[in-house]
C-alpha positions as a Markdown table, in Angstrom:
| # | Residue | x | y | z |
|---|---|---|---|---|
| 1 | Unk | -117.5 | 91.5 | -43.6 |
| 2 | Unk | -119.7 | 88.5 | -43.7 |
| 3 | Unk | -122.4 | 89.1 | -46.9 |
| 4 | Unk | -126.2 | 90.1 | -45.6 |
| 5 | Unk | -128.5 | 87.2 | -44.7 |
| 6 | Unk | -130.2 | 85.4 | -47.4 |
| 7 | Unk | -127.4 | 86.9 | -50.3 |
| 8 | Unk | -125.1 | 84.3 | -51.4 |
| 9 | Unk | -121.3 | 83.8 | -50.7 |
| 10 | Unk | -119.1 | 85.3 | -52.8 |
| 11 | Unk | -116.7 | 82.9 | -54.4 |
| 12 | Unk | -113.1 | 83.0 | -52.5 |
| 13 | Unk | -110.6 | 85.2 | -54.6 |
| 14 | Unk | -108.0 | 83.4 | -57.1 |
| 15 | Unk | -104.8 | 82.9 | -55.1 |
| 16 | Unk | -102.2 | 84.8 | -57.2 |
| 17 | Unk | -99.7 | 83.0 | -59.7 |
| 18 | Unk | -96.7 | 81.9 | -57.9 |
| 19 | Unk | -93.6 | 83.9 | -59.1 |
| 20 | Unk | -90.7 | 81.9 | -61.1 |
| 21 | Unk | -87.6 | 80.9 | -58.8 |
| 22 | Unk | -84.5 | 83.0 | -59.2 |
| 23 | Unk | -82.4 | 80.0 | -60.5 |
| 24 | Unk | -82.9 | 77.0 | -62.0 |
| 25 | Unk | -82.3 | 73.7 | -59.7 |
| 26 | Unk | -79.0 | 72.7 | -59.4 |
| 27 | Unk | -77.9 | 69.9 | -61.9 |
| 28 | Unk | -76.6 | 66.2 | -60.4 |
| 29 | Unk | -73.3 | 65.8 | -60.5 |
| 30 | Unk | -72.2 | 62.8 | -62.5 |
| 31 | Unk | -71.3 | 59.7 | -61.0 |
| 32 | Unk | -67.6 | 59.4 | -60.5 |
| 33 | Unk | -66.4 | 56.4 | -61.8 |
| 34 | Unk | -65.3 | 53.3 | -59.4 |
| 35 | Unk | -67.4 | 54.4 | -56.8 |
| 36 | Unk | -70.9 | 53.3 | -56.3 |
| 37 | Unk | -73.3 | 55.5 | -56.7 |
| 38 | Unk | -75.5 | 57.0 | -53.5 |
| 39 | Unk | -78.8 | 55.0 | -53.5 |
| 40 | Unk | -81.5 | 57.2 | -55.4 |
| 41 | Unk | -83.9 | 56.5 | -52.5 |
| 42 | Unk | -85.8 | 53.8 | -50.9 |
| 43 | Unk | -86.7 | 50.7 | -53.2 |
| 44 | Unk | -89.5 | 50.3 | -54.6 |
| 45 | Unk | -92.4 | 47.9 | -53.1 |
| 46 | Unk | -92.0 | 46.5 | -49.6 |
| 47 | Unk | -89.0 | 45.5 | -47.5 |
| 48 | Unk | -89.0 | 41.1 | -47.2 |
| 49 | Unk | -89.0 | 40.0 | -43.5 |
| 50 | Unk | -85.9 | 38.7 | -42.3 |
| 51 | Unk | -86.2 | 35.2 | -42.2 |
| 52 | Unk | -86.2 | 33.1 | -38.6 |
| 53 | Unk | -82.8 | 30.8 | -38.1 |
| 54 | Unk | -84.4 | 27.0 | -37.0 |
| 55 | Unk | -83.6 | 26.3 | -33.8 |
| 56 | Unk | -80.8 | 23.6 | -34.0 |
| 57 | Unk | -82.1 | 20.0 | -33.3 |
| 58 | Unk | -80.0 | 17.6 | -30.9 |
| 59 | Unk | -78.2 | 16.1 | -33.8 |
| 60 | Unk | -76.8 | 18.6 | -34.9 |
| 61 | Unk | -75.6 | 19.8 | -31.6 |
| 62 | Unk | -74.1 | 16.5 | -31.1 |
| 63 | Unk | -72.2 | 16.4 | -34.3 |
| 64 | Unk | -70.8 | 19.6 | -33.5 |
| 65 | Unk | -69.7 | 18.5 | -30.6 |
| 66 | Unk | -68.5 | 15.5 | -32.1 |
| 67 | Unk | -66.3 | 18.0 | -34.5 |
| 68 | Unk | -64.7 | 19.9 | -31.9 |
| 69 | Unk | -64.1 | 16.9 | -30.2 |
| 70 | Unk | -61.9 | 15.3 | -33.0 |
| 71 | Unk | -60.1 | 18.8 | -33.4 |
| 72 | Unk | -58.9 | 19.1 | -30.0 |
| 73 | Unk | -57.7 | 15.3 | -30.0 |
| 74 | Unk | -56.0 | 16.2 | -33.2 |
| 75 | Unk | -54.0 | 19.4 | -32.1 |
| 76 | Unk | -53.1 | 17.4 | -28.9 |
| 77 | Unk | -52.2 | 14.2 | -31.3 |
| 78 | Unk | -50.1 | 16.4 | -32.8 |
| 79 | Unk | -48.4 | 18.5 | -30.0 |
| 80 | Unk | -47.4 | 15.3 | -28.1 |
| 81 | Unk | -46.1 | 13.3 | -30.7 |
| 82 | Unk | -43.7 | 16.3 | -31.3 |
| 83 | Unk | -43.0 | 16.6 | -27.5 |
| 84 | Unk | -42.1 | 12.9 | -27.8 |
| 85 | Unk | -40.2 | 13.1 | -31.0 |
| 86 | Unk | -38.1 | 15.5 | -28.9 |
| 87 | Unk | -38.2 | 13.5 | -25.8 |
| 88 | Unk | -36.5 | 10.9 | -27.8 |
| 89 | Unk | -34.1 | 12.0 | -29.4 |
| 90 | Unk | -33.0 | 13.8 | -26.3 |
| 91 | Unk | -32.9 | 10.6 | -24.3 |
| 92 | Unk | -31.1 | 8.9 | -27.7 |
| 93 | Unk | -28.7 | 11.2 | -27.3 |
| 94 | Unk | -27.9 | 10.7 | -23.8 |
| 95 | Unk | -27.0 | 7.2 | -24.6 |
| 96 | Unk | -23.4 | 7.3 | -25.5 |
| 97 | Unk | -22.4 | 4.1 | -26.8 |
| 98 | Unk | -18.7 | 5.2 | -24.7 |
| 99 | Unk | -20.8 | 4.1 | -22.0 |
| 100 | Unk | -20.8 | 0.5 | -23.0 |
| 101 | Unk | -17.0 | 0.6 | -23.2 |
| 102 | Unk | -16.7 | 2.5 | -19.7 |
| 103 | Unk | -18.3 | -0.1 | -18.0 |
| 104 | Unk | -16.0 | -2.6 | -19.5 |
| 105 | Unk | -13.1 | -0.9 | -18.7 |
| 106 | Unk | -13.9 | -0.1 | -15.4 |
| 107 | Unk | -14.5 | -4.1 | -14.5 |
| 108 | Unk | -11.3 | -4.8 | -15.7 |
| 109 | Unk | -9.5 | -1.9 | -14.1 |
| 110 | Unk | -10.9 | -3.1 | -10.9 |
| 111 | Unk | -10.3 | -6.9 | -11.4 |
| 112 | Unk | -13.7 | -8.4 | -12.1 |
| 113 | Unk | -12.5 | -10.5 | -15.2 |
| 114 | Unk | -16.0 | -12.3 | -14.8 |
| 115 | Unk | -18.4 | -9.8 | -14.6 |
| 116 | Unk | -15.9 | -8.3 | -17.7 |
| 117 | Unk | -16.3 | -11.4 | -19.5 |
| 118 | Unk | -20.4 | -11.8 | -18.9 |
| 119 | Unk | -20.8 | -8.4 | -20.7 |
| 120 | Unk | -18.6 | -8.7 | -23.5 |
| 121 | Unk | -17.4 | -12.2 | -24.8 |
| 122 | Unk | -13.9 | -13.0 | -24.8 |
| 123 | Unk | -14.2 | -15.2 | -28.3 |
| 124 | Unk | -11.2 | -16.9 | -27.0 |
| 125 | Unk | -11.0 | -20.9 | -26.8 |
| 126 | Unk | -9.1 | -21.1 | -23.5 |
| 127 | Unk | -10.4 | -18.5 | -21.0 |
| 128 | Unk | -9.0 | -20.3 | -18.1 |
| 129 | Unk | -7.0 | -17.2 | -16.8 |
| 130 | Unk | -9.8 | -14.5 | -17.5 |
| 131 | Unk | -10.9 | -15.4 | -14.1 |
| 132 | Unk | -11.2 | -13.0 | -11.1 |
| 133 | Unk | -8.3 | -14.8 | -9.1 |
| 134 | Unk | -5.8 | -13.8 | -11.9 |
| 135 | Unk | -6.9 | -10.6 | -12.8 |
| 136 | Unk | -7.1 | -9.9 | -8.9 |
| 137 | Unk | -3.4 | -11.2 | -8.5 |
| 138 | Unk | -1.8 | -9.3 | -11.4 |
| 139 | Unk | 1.0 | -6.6 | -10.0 |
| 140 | Unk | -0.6 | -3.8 | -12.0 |
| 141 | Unk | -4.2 | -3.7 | -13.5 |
| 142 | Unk | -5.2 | -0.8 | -16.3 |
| 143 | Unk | -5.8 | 2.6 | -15.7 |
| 144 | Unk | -8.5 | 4.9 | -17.9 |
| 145 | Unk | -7.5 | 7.8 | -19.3 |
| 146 | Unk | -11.1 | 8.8 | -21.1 |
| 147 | Unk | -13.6 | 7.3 | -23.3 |
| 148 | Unk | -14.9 | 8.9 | -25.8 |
| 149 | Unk | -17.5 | 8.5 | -28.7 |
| 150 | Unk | -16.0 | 10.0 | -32.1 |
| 151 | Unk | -18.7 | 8.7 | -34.9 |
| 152 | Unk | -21.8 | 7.1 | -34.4 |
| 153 | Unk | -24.5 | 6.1 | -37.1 |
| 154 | Unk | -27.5 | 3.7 | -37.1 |
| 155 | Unk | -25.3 | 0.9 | -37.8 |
| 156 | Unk | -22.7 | 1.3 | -34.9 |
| 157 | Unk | -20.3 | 3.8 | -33.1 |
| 158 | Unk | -16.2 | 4.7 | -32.8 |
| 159 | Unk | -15.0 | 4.6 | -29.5 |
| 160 | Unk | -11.7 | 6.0 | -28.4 |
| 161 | Unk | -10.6 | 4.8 | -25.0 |
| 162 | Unk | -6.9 | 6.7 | -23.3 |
| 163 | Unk | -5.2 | 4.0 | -21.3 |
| 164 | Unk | -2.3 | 3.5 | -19.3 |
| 165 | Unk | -0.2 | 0.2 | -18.0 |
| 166 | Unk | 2.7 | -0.1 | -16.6 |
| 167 | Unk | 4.2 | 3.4 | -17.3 |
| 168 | Unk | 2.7 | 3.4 | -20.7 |
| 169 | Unk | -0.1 | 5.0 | -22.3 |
| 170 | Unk | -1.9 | 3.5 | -25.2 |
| 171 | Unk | -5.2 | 4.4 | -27.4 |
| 172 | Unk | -7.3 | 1.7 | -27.7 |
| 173 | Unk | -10.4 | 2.3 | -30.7 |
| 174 | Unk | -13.5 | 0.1 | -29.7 |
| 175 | Unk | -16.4 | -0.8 | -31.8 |
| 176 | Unk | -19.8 | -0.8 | -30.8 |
| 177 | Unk | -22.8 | -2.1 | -32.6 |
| 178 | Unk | -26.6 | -0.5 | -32.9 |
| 179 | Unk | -28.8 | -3.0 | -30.6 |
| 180 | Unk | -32.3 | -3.6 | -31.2 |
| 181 | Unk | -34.2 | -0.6 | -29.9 |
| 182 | Unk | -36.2 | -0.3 | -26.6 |
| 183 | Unk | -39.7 | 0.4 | -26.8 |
| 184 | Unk | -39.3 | 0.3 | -30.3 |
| 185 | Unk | -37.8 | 4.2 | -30.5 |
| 186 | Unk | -34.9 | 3.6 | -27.8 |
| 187 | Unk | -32.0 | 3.1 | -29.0 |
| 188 | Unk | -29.0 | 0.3 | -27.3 |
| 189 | Unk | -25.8 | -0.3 | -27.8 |
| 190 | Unk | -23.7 | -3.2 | -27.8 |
| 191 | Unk | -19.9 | -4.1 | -27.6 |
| 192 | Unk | -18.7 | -6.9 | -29.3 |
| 193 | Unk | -15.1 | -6.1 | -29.0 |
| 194 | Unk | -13.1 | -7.7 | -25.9 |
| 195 | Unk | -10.1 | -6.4 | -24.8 |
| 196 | Unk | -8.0 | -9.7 | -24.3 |
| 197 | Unk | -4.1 | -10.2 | -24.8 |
| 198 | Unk | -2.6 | -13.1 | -26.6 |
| 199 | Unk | 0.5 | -14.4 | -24.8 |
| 200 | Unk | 3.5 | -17.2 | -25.2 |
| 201 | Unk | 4.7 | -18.9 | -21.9 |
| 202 | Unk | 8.3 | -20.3 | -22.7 |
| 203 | Unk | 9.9 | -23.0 | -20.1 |
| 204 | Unk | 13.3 | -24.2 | -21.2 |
| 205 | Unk | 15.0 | -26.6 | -19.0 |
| 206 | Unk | 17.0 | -30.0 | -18.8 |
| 207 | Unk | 16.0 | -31.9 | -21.4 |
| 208 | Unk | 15.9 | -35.1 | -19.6 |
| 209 | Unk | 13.7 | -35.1 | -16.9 |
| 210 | Unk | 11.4 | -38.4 | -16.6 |
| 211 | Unk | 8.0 | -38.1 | -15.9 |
| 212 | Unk | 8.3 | -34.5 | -14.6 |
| 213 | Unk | 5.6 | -31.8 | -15.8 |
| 214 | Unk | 6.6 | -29.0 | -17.8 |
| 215 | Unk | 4.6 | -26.4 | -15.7 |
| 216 | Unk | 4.2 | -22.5 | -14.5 |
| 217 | Unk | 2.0 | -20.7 | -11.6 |
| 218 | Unk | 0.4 | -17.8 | -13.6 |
| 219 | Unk | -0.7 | -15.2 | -10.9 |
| 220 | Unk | -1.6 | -18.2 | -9.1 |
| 221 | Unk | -3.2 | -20.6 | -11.3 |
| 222 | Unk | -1.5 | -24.3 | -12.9 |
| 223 | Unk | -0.6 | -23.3 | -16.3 |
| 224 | Unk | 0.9 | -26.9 | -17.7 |
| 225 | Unk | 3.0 | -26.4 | -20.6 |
| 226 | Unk | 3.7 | -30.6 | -21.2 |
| 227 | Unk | 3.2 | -33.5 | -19.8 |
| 228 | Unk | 6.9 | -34.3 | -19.4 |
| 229 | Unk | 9.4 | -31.6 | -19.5 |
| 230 | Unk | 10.9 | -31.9 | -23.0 |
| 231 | Unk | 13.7 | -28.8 | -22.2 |
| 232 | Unk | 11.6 | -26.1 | -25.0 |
| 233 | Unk | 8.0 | -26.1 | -23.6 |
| 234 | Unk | 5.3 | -24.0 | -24.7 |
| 235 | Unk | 2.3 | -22.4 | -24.8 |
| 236 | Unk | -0.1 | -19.7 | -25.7 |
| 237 | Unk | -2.8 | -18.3 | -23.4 |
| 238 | Unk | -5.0 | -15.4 | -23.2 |
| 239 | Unk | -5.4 | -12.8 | -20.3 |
| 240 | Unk | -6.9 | -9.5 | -20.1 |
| 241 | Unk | -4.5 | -7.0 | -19.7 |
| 242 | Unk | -2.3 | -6.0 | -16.7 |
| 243 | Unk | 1.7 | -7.3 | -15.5 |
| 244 | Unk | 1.3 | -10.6 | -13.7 |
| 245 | Unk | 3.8 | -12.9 | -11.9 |
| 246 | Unk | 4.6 | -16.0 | -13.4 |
| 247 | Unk | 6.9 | -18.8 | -11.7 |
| 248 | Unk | 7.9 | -22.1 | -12.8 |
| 249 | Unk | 5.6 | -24.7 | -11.4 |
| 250 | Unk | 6.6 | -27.6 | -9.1 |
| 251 | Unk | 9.2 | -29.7 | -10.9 |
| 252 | Unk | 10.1 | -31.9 | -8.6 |
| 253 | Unk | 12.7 | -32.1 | -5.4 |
| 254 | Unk | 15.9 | -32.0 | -8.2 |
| 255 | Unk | 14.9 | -28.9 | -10.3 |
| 256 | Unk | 14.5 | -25.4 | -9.7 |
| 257 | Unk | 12.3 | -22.6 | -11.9 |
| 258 | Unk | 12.8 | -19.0 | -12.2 |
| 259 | Unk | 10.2 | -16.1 | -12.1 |
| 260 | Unk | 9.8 | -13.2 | -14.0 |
| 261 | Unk | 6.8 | -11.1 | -14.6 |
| 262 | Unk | 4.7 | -11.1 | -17.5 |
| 263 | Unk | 3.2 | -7.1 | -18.8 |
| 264 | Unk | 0.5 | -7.0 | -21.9 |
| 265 | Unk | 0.7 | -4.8 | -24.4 |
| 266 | Unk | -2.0 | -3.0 | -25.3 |
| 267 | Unk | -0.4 | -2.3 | -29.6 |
| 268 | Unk | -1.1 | -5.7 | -30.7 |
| 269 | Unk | 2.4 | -7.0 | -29.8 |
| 270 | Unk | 2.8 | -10.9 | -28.8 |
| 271 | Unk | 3.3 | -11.0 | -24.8 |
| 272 | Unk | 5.9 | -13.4 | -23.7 |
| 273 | Unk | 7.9 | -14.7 | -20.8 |
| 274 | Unk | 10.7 | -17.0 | -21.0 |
| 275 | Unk | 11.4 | -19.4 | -17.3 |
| 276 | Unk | 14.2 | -21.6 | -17.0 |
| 277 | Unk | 14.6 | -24.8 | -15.1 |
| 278 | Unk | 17.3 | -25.4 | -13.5 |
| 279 | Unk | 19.0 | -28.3 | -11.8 |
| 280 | Unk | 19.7 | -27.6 | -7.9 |
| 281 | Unk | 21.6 | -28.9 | -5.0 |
| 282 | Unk | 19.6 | -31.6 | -4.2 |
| 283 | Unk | 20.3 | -33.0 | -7.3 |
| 284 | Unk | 23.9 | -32.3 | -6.9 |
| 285 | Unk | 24.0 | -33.9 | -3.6 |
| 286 | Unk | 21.8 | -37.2 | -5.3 |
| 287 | Unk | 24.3 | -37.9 | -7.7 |
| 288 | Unk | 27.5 | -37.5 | -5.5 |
| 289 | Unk | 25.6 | -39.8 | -2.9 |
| 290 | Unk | 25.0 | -42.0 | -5.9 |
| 291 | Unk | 28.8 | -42.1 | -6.6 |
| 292 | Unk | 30.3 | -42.7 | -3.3 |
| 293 | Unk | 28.0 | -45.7 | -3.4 |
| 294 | Unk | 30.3 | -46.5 | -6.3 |
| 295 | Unk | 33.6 | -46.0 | -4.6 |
| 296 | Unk | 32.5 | -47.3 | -1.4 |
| 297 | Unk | 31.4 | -50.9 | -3.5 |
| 298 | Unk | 35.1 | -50.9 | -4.7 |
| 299 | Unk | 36.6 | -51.3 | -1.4 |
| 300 | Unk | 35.0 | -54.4 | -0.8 |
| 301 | Unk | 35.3 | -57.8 | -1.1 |
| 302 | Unk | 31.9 | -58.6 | -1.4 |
| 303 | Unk | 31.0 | -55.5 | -3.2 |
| 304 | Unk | 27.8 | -54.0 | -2.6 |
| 305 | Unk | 24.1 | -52.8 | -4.2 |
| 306 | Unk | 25.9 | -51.1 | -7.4 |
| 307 | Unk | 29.1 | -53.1 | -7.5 |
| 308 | Unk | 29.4 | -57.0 | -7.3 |
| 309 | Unk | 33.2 | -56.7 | -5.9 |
| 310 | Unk | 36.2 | -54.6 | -5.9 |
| 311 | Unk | 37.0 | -56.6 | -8.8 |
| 312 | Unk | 34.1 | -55.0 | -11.1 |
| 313 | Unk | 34.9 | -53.7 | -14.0 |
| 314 | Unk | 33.5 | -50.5 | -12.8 |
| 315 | Unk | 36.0 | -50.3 | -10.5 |
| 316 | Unk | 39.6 | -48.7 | -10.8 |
| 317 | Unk | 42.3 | -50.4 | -11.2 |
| 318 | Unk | 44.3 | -49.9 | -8.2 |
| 319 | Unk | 41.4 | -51.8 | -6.5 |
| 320 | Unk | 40.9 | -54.8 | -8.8 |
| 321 | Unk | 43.6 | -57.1 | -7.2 |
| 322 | Unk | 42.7 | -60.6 | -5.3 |
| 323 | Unk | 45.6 | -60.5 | -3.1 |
| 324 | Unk | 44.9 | -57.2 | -1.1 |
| 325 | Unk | 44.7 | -56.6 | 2.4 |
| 326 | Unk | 43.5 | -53.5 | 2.6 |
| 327 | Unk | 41.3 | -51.5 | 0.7 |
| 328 | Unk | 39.8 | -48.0 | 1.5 |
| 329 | Unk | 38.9 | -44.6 | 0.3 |
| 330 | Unk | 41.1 | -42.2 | 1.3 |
| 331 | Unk | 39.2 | -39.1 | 0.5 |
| 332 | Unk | 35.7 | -38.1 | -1.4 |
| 333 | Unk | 35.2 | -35.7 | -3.4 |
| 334 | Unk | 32.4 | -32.9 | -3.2 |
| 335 | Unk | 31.9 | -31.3 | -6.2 |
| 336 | Unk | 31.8 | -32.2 | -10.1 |
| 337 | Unk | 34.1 | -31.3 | -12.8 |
| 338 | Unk | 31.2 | -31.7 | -14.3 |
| 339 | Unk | 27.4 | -32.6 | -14.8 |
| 340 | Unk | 24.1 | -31.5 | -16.4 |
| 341 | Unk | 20.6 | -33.4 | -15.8 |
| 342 | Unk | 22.1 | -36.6 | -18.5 |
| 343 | Unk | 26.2 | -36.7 | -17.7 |
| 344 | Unk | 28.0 | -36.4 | -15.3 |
| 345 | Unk | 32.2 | -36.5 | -14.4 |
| 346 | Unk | 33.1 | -36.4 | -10.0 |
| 347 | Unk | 36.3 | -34.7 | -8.9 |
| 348 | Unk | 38.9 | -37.0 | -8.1 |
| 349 | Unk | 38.2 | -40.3 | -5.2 |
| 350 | Unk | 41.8 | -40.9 | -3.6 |
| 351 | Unk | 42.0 | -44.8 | -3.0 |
| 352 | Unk | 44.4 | -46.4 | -0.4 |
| 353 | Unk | 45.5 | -49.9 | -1.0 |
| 354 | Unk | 48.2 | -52.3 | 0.7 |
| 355 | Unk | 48.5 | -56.2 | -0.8 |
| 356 | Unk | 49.0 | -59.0 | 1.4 |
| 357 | Unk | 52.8 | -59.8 | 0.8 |
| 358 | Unk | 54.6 | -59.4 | 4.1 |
| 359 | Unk | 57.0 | -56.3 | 2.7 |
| 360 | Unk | 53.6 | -54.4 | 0.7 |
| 361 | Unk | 53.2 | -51.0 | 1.3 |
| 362 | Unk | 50.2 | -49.0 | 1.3 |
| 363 | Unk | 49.6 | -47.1 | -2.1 |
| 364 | Unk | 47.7 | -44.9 | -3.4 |
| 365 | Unk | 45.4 | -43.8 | -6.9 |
| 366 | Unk | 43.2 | -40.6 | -7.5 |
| 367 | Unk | 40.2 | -41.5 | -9.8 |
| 368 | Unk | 37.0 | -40.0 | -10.8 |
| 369 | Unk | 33.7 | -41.7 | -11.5 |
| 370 | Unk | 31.9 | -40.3 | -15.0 |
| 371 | Unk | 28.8 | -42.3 | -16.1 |
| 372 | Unk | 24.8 | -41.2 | -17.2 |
| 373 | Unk | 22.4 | -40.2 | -15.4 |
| 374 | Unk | 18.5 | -42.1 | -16.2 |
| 375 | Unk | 15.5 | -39.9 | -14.9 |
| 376 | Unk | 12.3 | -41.7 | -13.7 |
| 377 | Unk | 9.2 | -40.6 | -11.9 |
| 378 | Unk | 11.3 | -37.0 | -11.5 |
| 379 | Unk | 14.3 | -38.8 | -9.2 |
| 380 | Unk | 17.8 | -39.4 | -11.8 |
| 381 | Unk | 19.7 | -42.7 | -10.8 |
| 382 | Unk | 23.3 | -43.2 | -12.2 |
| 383 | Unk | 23.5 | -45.7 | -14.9 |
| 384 | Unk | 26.8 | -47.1 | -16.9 |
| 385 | Unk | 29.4 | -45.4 | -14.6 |
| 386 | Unk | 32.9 | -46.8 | -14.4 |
| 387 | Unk | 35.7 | -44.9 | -12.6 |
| 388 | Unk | 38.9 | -44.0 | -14.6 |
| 389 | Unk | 42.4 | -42.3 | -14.5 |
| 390 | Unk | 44.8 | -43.0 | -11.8 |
């Protein structure tokens, strides 16, 4: 109740004591070590403003730029040259250096000794029959089994080649060098080892034959073994490999040749082929018309081109009489009991005689004309032939 007007306020009452708490505040735990303690509270004073970043200036934008730029070329720097490293070795791979040796092969297999010989050197002095004409005219050319590289190396390759000629097969190992690269990474390869065949052309033959060449055809090409047939003639040439027909040359109208065909070897063995020469019919025939001449000459008086008389000394000597009346040969012969290209001995003449005496009767000799035989400009002419025997 409010106090009466005019009497003073009453001071408020004392608020009573507050009453002690039932238990005491609970302790903080300890802090457990290795963990960081919760924070206690806010820290004291004032927070700090964060601070503004600066804006970046165009230099700094352009150098980054700049940064990424250089990384990117980098990475791609770096991813192509190992595509490429890839790229060329795959491409280095495909280049078998059997390819070289292939190609060889496969020119000579087919007859193009030229092209052959512009891609690999022969290294031979006389190349006269590596030439398309003979290669093209051999019987049989090679065949190619396989080619194949075996060991290769910066320096150079092994390459094994299967062939076969004339019914035989035969391994042939090639070399082939390291070129200088293409493109500076690319690698070439080069062979350096032809595939040509030494061989010995033999002509044996009368060994006196004038001014008549010792020479073959080789698969159709003048092979001239000497000037003037000497009876052993000789030489050595090189072909590429295959069988080819060889035939003695032209040796005149009085000598024949024989013909034979020539195979390579593939095993490093000498080729050779042996012609003969041989003297033929014609020259048979020469020298028996040569002889009658002879005989004919001895049945006359006067004697003729090879005789001066019937009284020559080459003469027999049923026919050398001055008081004849009748001379004449009674039969020719047509063969030889013997003769080669420098002698030569005539089957028997049969000569018919009568002298001049009123009561003469005719009579008869058998003799045979021997002498030697001179060669010049390829034609022989008898020389020094007398006949003999009765």
């Amino acid at each position: 109740m409010p106090p009466p007007v005019g009497q003073p306020m009453a001071a408020p009452a004392a608020a009573p004591p507050t009453a002690p708490l039932s238990t005491p505040p609970a302790q903080l735990a300890p802090p457990v070590v290795g963990l960081m303690a919760p924070p206690q509270g806010p820290p004291a004073g004032p927070l700090p403003m964060p601070q503004a970043r600066p804006a970046p200036t165009p230099e700094s934008r352009r150098a980054r730029r700049r940064l990424i730029t250089w990384v990117s070329v980098g990475v791609g720097v770096a991813l192509l040259a190992g595509g490429a490293a890839i790229a060329v070795k795959s491409m280095n791979d495909s280049r078998d250096p059997a390819a070289q040796v292939e190609e060889y092969l496969d020119l000579l297999a087919s007859g193009k000794a030229q092209a052959a010989s512009k891609l690999v050197s022969p290294g031979v002095d006389n190349d006269a029959l590596l030439t398309d004409e003979v290669l093209g005219a051999a019987e049989e050319r090679l065949l190619v089994r396989s080619v194949e590289t075996v060991e290769r190396d910066a320096e150079g390759a092994r390459v094994i080649a299967q062939l076969s000629l004339a019914g035989e097969e035969f391994e042939r190992e090639f070399t082939v060098d390291h070129g200088d690269n293409e493109m500076l990474v690319l690698e070439t390869w080069e062979l350096n080892d032809p595939l040509v065949v030494e061989a010995t052309v033999a002509l044996t033959g009368p060994v006196s034959a004038g001014n008549v060449p010792a020479a073959v055809d080789f698969a159709g090409t003048e092979v001239l073994l000497a000037e003037t047939m000497t009876g052993a003639d000789s030489t050595t040439v090189w072909v590429y490999p295959g069988v080819y027909p060889v035939a003695a040359g032209d040796l005149g109208t009085y000598l024949e040749g024989t013909s034979q065909s020539l195979t390579t070897r593939l095993d490093g063995s000498l080729a050779t082929v042996e012609l003969s020469a041989f003297l033929n019919e014609a020259f048979e025939a020469e020298i028996l018309s040569q002889a009658t001449s002879y005989a004919d000459g001895c049945v006359s008086i006067g004697g003729n081109s090879v005789v001066t008389s019937n009284m020559d000394a080459a003469c027999p000597s049923i026919t050398r009489n001055t008081r004849l009346s009748e001379l004449r040969v009674l039969k020719y012969p047509s063969s030889f009991s013997g003769i080669d290209a420098k002698y030569f001995t005539t089957d028997s003449y049969e000569f018919e005689v009568r002298s001049s005496s009123a009561s003469a009767r005719l009579d008869t000799a058998h003799s045979s004309l021997s002498g030697s035989i001179s060669w010049r400009d390829g034609k022989p002419s008898i020389v020094d032939a007398s006949f003999s025997g009765w």
